[in-house]
N, C-alpha and C positions, 0 to 999 in steps of 0.2 A: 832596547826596543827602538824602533824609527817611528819617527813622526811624520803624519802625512803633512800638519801644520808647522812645521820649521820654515815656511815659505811663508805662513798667514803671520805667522809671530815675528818675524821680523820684517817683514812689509808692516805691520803693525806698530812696531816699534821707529821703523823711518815718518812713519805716519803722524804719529803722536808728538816726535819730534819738532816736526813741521819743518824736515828737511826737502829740499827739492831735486837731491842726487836721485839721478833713475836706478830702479830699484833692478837687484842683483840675479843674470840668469837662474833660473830654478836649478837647474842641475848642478851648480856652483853650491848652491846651498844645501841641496841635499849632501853632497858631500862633505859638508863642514862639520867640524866635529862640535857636540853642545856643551856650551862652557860652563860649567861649574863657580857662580860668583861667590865672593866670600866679605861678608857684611864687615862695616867696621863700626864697633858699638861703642857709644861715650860710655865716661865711667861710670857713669848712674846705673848703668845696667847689668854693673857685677853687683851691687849693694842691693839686691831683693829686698833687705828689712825694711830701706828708710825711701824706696823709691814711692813717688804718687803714684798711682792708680793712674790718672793720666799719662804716665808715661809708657805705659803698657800695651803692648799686642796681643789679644788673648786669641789661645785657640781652644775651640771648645770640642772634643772627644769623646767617642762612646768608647769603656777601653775594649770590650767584648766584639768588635767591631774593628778594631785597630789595627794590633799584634799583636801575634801568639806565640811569647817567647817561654813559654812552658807548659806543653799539652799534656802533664799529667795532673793540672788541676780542671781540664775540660768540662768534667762530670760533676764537679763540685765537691761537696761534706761525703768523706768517706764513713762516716760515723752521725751524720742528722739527716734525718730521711725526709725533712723537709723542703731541705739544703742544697736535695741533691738530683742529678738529671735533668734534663732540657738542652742536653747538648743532639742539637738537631740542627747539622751545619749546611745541609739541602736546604733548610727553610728559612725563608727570610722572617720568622717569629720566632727561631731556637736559638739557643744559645751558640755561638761560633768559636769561642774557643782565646777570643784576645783577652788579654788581662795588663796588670798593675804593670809584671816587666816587663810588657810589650811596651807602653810608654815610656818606659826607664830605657828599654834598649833602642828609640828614637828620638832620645833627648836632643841628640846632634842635627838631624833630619829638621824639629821644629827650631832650633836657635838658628840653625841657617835659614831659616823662614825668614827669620825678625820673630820669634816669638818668643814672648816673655814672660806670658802668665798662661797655665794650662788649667781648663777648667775642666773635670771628668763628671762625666754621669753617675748617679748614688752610687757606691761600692760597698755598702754596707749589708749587713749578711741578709738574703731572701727568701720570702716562702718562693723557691725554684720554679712548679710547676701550678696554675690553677686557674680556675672558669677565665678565661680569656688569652690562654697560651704561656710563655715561660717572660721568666724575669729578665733577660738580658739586659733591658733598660737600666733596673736598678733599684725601683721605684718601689716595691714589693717588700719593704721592710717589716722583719719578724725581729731582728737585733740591731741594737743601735749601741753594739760594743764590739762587736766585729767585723772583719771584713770579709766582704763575700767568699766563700771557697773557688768558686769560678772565677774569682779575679788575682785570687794569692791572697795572703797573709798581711795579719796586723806589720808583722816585717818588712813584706814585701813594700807596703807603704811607707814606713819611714823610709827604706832603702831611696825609693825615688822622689822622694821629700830630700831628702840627703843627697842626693846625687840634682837636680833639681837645683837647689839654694849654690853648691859650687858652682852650677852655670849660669848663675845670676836670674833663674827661672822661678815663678812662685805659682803654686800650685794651691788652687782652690777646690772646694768639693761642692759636688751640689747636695743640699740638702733638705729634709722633707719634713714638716712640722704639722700636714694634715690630715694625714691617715697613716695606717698601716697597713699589713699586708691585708688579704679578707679570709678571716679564721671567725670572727660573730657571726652566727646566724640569728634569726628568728621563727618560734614557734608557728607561726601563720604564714610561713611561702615556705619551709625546709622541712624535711624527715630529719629524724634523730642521724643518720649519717653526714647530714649537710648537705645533702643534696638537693635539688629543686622538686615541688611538691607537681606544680602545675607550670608555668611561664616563667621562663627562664630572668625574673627579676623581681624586687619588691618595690611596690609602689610605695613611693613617698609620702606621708604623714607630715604634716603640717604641724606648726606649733599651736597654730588655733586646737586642731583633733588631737595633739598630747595632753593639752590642757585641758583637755574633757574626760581625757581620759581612755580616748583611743590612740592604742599605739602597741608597739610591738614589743613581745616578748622576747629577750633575747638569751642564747644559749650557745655554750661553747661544746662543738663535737668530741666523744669521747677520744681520749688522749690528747687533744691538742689545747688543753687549759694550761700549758706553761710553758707554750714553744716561744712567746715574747718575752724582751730582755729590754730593760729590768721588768721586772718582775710585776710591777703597779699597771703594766700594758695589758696585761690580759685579766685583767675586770671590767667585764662591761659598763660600772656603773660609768668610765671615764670616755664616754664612747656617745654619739650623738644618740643614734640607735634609731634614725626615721624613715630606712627604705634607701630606694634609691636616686641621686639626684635626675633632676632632668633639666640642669644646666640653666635656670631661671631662679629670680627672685631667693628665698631664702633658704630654696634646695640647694642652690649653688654653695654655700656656705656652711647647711646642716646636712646635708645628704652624702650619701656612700658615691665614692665614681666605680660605678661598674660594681659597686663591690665591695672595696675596698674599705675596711673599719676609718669611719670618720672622726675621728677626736672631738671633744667639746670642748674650741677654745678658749670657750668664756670661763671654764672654771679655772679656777684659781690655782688650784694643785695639778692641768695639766699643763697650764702656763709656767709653775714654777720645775715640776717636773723634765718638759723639753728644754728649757733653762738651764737646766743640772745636766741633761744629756748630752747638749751641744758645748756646754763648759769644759765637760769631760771630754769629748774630743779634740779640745783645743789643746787642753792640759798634755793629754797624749803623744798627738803629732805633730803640733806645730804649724799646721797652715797658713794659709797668708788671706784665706777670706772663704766664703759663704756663696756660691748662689742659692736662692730659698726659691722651692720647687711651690706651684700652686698657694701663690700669697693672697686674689680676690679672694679664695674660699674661706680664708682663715677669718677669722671675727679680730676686727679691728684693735680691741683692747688686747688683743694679744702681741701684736705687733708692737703696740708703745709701750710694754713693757720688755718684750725678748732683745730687740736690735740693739737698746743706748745697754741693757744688763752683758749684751756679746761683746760687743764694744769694748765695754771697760775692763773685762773677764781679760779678752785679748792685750791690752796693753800692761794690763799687773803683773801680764805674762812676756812683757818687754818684747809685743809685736805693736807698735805702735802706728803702724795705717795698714792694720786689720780691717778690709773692704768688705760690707758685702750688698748684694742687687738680688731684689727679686722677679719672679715670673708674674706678670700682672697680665696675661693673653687679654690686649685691649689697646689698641691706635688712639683711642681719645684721651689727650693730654689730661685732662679734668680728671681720669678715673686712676691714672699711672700716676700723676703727681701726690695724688690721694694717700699713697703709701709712704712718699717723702715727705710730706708733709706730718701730716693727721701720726701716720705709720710708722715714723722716726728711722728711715733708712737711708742709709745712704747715696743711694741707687735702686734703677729699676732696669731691666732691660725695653731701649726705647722701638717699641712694636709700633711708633708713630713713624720713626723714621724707617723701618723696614718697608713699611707703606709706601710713603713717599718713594722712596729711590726706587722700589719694584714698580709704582707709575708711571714715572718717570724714564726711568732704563730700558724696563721690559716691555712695559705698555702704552708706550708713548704721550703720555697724558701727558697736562701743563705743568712745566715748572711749576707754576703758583703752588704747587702740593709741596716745594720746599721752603718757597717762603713762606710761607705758615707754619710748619714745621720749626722755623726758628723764632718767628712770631710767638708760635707758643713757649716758646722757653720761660716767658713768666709765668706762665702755673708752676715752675719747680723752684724759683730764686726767691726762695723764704729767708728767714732767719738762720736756716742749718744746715740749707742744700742746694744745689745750685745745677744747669742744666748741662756742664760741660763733664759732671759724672757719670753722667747716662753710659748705657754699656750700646755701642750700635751693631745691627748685624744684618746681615742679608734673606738668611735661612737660617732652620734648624732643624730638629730631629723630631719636630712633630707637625711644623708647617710645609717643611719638604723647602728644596734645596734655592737656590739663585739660577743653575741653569736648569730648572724643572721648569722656575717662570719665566726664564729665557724662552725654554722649547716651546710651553705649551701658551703664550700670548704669542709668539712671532712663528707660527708655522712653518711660515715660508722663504723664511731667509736660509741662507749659505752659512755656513758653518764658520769663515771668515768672520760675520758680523756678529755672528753666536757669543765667537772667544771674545771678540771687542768688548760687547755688552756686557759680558763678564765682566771683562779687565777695569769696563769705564765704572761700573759700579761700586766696583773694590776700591779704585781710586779714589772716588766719592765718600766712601768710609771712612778712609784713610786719612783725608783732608778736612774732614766734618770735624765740627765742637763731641765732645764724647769719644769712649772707648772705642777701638774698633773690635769688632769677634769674628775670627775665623773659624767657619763651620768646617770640621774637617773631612776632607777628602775633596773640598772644591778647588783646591789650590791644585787638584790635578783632576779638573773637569767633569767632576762627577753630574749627574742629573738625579736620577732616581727616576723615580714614580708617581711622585707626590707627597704626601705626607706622610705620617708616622711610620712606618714599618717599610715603605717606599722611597724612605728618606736617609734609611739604614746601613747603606752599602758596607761590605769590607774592603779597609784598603789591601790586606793579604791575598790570597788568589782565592777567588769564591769558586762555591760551588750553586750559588743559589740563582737557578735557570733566568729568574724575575729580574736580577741586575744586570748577567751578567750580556742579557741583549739589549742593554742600554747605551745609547749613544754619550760619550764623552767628549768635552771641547776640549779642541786643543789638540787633540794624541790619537794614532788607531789603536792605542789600547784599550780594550776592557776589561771588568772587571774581573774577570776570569784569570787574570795574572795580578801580579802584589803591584802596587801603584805608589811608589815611592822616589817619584820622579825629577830630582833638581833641575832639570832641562826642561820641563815640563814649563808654556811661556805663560803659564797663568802664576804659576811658582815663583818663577823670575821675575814678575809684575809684580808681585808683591815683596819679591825681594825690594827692589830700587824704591816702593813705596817704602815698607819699611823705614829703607837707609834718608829716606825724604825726611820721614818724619821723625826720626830720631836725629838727623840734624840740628833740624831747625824746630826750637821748643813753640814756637810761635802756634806751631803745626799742633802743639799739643794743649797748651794756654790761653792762646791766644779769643779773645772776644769776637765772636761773629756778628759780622754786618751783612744783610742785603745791601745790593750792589746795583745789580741787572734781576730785573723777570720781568717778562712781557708773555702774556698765558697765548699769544699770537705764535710764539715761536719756542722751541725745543732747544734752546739755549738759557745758561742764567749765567749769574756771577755773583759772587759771595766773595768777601774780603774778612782777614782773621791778622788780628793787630793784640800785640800782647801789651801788658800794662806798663811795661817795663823799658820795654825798648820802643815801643810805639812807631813804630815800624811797618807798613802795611804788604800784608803777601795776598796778592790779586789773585784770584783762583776763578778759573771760567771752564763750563762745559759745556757741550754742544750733543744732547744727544739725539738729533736728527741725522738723517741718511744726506742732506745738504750742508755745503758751505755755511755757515755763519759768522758775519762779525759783529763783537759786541763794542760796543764805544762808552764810557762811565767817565767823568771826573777824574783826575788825576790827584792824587796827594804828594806829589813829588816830581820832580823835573827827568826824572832817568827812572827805568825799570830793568831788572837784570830777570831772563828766564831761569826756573829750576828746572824744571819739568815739564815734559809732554809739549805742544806744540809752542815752536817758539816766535812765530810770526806776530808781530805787535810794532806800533809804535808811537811815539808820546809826540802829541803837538798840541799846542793853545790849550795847555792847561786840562787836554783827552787824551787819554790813554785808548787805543783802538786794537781790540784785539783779533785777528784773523782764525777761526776751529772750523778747522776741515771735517768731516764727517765722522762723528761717534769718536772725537777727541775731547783733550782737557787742554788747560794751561796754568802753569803756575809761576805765577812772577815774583817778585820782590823789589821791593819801591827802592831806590837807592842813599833816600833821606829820609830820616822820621817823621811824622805829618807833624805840622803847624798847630800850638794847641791854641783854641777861640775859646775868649774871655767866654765867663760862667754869661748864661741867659735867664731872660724871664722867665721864670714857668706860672703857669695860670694851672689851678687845679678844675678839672672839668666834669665833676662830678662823678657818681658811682652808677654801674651796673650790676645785677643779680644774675648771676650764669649759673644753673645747677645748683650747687650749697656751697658758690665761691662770690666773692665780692671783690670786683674790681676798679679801682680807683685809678680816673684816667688824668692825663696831664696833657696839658700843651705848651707849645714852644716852640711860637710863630717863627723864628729865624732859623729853624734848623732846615728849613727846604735849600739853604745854600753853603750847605756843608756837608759832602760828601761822606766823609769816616769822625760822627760828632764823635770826642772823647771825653764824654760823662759818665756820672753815675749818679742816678738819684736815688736817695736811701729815705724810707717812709718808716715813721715812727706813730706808734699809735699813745694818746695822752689820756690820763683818765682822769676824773674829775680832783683826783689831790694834785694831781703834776705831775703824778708817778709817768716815766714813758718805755716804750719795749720796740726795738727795732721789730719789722715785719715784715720787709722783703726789701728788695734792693734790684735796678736793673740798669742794664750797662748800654742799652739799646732803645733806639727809637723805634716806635711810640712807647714812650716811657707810663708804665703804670706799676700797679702795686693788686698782687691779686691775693686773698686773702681767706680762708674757709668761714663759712658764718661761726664755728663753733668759736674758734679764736677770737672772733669779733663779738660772741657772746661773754665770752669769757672775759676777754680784755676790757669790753663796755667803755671803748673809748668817746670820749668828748671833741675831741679833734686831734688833726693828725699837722705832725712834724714833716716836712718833705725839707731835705738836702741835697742841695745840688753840688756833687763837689766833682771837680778836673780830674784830669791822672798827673796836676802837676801838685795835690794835695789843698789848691785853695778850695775854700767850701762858702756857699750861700745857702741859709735856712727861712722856708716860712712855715707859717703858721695857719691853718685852716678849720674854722671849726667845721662840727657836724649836725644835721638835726634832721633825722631819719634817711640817711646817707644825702645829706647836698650842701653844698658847698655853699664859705662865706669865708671872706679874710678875713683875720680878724686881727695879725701882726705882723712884720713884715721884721 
């Protein structure tokens, strides 16, 4: 295919560079042939077992949606009539026909990405067809022992688990612990067939009206009392049974979506039961992690007991950084932290940061929305979790895509600044503390329509009218042909990202600083210094349609560029950096910063946020050090001496944020704070407490 942007992508690329050679007659370039790069990956990245999660690219894929490397499982269960049909590939709600070894047969396609970790939507077997269109998603589980027929075979899956692990790829699944498919009805909205009596839903029932006594009857239509696997799923008694949610208060938690049989996660035996389920598929295939689908709805105790019981299931089974992140649909740090903490997960996907950068990128808003974003990184740096696990992403398959919010905030731009926007966002991922996720099909400009079903496209050649007169950045292709594009310059952006970040560990380790933001201008800067090498890599963007230069403190007498614009230069102790329009930069300091003696810190009392407590500190001489390298670590004491680490942070304004349950729990008397270096020296005091306020009491 020709691209009409072979001229945008690489004016782009001189751009980012912050080259000043004048840029190459068009028609020279139309004629240049599109080069094929080919990444070169350290060794970490043939060892899938023992690699961190940090170190990972993840691409996240519908496979029904993908490739369709075997169309005679289209139709699905030639033999469960549940199972089967919804193959309606005109519509963007039918099933389209990609499956398990369609991602097996583009294993090559994602490694040349840079990708490393694949993440698939549910594949586990579905009610096919029902009140709200067909399963393609995934979500629709009837068995939680096999795999879908529309996608291939319990085989088909080790196959590319297998093939997968030799390209040094680790493949996670997404999975569902809150309902299942919708097979319960009730007596009072259903006829004996299941059908709808009057309005097409049940209203929701409250726990106050079960408790009294009103509530619904519930009943399985004839034949379908044993279409769930195992077996304990199709008794209602293990089933909420209150109607339908309406996305508030304690419907959101006990209510059906749409429908859908809600489980009751407080009991005990369905807690231990999805435990025994998701064990058994570890036992099976072998995976390397978990995303958990709709984790606010689930009831909290279920959580701190499922994640450390997965966890250790996984490492008995000699997978030893067995990950996994849930879906928490929520931008506010206080409600997503709530599940790494309280929740005991290890991750969450960070919907704060999708925020941010879509302000930022798309919408032009202030920076300030990212330095808060990193501000907030102490709601997750507890005792057990920390905020550079976070999974980051731009879009997905039910918010809709990166250039949807491109399109539909910037109407009026040219197509040029469209792919930019893209490109500078990705970079932004890429560079950020946390995972990056590639939503896939945007590495070759897809947009959509918006969200859920609008957000769907095939990368194979569709036939579905609604995509394929969608504008794509970057290509005059649409989707009306297969889109499998390495020349494709959003592709190749993420190529050289990639090769950035897999360079240089800094990129993946490294502790994030505020730098620059000024909510005046459409520019910031961030600095990310790893413990180790203490080494600082300047990272600045400019997402304005003007010139900007940033000027920051220097930690180092020389800076070398890696990436994107490389105008800069160091004088009297300022580093000054030149970003031309909707570019980045990425330096590297040429010496490791200066570590300054340990300081005072005064503790400055506590605040109540929501059901968190946080405990602030000061430390008058840090306004004249640019990249402080501390960590102060807060210990909470109880009245025998007993003490229990409770959070730790590596950034200013240093505090300690804490859930009141733990602080009930722990019932401390006063708190330990440690100031220790990155060169290992440490300074401790002592503060007591008495109804959160502060007094020294030892030094």
């Amino acid at each position: 295919m020709i691209h009409r942007t072979i001229f945008i992508a690489l004016g782009a690329t001189l751009f980012l560079s912050g080259c000043s050679e004048p840029q190459p007659d068009q028609s020279d370039i139309a004629a240049a042939a599109p080069v094929t790069k080919q990444l070169n990956f350290p060794a970490i990245y043939n060892d899938y077992l023992h690699r961190d999660i940090r170190d990972d690219i993840f691409y996240f894929v519908m496979p029904d949606r993908f490739y369709n490397a075997n169309p005679e499982n289209d139709n699905g269960a030639k033999d469960l009539e549940i199972s089967q049909g919804g193959y309606v590939i005109d519509s963007k709600w039918g099933f389209h026909g990609g499956d398990i070894a369609g991602v097996e047969a583009k294993l090559d396609y994602l490694k040349g990405l840079g990708v490393s970790a694949i993440w698939m939507t549910p594949i586990l077997r579905n009610k096919a067809i029902q009140w709200g269109g067909y399963a393609h998603h995934g979500y629709w589980i009837v068995d939680f022992t096999q795999i879908d027929p529309h996608f291939g075979s319990n085989q088909d899956l080790q196959n590319l688990i297998n093939a997968a692990h030799k390209k040094g790829i680790k493949i996670f699944f997404d999975i569902i612990t809150n309902h299942t498919a919708d097979v319960i009805r009730f007596e009072e909205c259903h006829t004996p067939d299941g059908s709808f009596k009057d309005d097409e839903t049940c209203q929701y029932k409250s726990m106050a009206q079960v408790a009294k006594g009103d509530k619904y009857t519930p009943f399985i239509p004839k034949g379908q009392d044993q279409v769930k696997v195992p077996a304990w799923l199709n008794d209602p008694k293990y089933y909420n049974n209150q109607g339908d949610s309406f996305w508030e208060g304690e419907s959101a938690v006990n209510g059906d979506f749409v429908g859908l049989d809600d489980l009751n996660t407080r009991d005990p035996d369905v807690i231990t039961g999805m435990i025994e389920i998701y064990k058994n598929i570890i036992s099976e295939f072998k995976p390397d992690g978990f995303r958990i689908d709709t984790v606010k709805h689930v009831d909290m105790v279920f959580w701190e007991q499922f994640s450390p019981a997965i966890l250790d299931h996984a490492k008995s089974l000699g997978i030893p950084n067995f990950h996994i992140f849930g879906e928490v649909y929520s931008g506010d740090p206080v409600v997503l932290s709530n599940y790494t903490t309280t929740g005991k997960m290890p991750s969450v996907l960070d919907f704060g940061f999708q925020q941010a950068a879509a302000d930022v990128f798309y919408r032009k808003k202030s920076p300030q929305a990212v330095a808060q974003l990193y501000e907030n990184d102490d709601y997750y740096n507890d005792q057990d979790s920390q905020a550079d696990l976070l999974m980051n992403f731009l879009g997905n398959h039910d918010m809709g895509r990166s250039g949807f919010f491109i399109e539909d905030a910037l109407k009026d731009i040219d197509e040029a600044e469209k792919l930019q926007r893209s490109i500078l966002s990705h970079a932004f991922m890429y560079t950020s503390r946390g995972v990056p996720v590639i939503y896939y099909g945007d590495e070759q400009g897809f947009t959509g329509d918006g969200g859920d079903v609008g957000a769907r496209e095939d990368m194979f050649a569709s036939l579905v009218e609604e995509y394929n007169d969608n504008n794509l950045l970057g290509t005059d292709a649409s989707t009306a042909e297969q889109n499998f594009d390495p020349s494709h310059p959003i592709y190749q952006a993420l190529q050289d990202l990639a090769q950035l970040r897999m360079d240089h560990p800094t990129l993946r380790y490294g502790v994030t600083f505020n730098r620059y933001f000024d909510k005046r201008r459409n520019a910031f800067a961030i600095s990310r210094v790893d413990k180790s090498e203490q080494v600082e890599y300047l990272i600045a963007f400019n997402a304005g349609n003007e010139q900007q230069i940033i000027t920051v403190d220097a930690t180092s007498k020389g800076y070398s560029s890696l990436h994107g614009s490389d105008t800069f230069r160091v004088d009297k102790g300022k580093v000054e950096i030149v970003l031309p329009a909707l570019s980045y930069s990425v330096l590297k300091a040429d010496t490791p910063i200066m570590q300054t003696a340990l300081l005072e810190l005064d503790f400055a009392g506590t605040e109540t946020q929501q059901d968190r407590i946080r405990f602030n500190y000061v430390i008058e001489q840090l306004v004249d050090i640019p990249v402080p390298m501390f960590e102060v670590t807060t210990e909470f004491v109880d009245a025998q001496g007993h003490s229990q680490k409770v959070a730790s942070d590596n950034t200013p304004p240093y505090t300690a944020i804490v859930t009141q349950s733990l602080y009930q729990q722990l019932q401390p008397q006063s708190i330990r704070v440690t100031m220790s270096d990155w060169q290992g020296n440490t300074m401790s005091q002592t503060f007591s407490l008495s109804q959160h306020e502060q007094g020294v009491t030892s030094n």
